[in-house]
C-alpha positions in Angstrom: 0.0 0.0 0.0 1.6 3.5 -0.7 0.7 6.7 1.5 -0.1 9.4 -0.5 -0.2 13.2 0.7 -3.5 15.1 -1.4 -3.2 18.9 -1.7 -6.1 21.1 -2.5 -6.6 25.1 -2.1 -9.4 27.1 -2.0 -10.5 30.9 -1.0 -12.7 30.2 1.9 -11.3 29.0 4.7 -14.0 28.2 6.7 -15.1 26.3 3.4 -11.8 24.4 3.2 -12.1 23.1 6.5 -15.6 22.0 6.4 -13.9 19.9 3.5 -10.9 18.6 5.0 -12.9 17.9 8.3 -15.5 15.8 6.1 -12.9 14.0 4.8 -11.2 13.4 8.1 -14.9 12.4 9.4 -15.6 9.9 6.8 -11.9 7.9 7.4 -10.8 8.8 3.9 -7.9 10.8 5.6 -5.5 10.1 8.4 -4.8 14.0 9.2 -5.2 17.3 7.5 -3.1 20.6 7.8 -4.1 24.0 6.8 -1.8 26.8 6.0 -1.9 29.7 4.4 -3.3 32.3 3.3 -1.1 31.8 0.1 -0.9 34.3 -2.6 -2.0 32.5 -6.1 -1.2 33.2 -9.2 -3.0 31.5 -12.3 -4.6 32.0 -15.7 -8.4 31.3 -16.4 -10.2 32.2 -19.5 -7.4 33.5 -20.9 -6.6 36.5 -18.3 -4.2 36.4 -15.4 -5.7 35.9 -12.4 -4.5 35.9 -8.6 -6.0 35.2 -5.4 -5.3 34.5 -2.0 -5.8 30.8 -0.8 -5.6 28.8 1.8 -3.5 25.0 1.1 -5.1 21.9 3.1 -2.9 19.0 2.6 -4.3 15.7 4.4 -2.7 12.0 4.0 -4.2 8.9 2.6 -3.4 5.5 0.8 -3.5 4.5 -3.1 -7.0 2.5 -1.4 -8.4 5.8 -0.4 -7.4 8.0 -3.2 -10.4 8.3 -5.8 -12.7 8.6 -2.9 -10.5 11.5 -1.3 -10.4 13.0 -5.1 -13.9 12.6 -5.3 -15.1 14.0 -2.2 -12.7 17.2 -2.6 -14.3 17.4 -5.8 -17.9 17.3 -5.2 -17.7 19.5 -1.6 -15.6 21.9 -3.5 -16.9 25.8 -4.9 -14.4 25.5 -7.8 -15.9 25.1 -11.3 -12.5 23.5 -11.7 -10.5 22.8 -8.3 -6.5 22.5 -7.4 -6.8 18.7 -6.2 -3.3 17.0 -6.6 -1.8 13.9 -5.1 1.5 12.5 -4.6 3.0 9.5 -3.5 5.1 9.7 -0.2 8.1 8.1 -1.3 9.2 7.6 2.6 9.3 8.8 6.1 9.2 7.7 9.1 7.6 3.6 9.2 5.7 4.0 12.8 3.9 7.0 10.8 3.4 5.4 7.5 2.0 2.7 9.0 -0.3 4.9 10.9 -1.7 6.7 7.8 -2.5 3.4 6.6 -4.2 2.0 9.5 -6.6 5.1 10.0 -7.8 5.2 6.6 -8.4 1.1 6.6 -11.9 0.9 4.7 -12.9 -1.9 7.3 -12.9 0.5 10.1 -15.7 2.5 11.3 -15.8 6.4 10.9 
């Protein structure tokens, strides 16, 4: 099983945490962090845009991914939404190992 580490930003805090803490809720994620506000710098439809933005990154397993992916997705204001993952290539075992065991799809949320 391989931990991955899901990023996703959005202009609402409040918002983003009600997202994260769903995720976090529902055992998709094993912890979430918040930081920010970040300044944001982007193009959409074809002008510059910026924006400040808060970054939530939360950690998961390859298991838990689509559903992490898809929840972000579906909670998100965004007509198109920053939701990226990576693989944690290592660490620390005792916390990889805990990642996976609170996301486990056979426990309860």
């Amino acid at each position: 099983m391989t931990q991955i580490e899901v990023r996703f930003t959005i202009d609402d805090r409040a918002k983003g945490d009600t997202i994260a803490q769903e995720l976090l809720d529902r055992r998709l994620v094993a912890c979430w962090q918040r930081t920010g506000p970040v300044a944001s710098r982007y193009w959409w439809n074809g002008e510059q845009e910026s924006a400040d933005e808060w970054l939530y990154a939360a950690k998961t397993t390859d298991a838990r991914l689509d559903d992490v992916v898809a929840t972000v997705a579906a909670l998100h204001p965004y007509e198109v939404p920053e939701v990226v993952a990576t693989a944690i290539v290592g660490g620390a075992a005792d916390y990889l190992r805990w990642i996976t065991a609170e996301t486990d799809p056979t426990r309860e949320p």
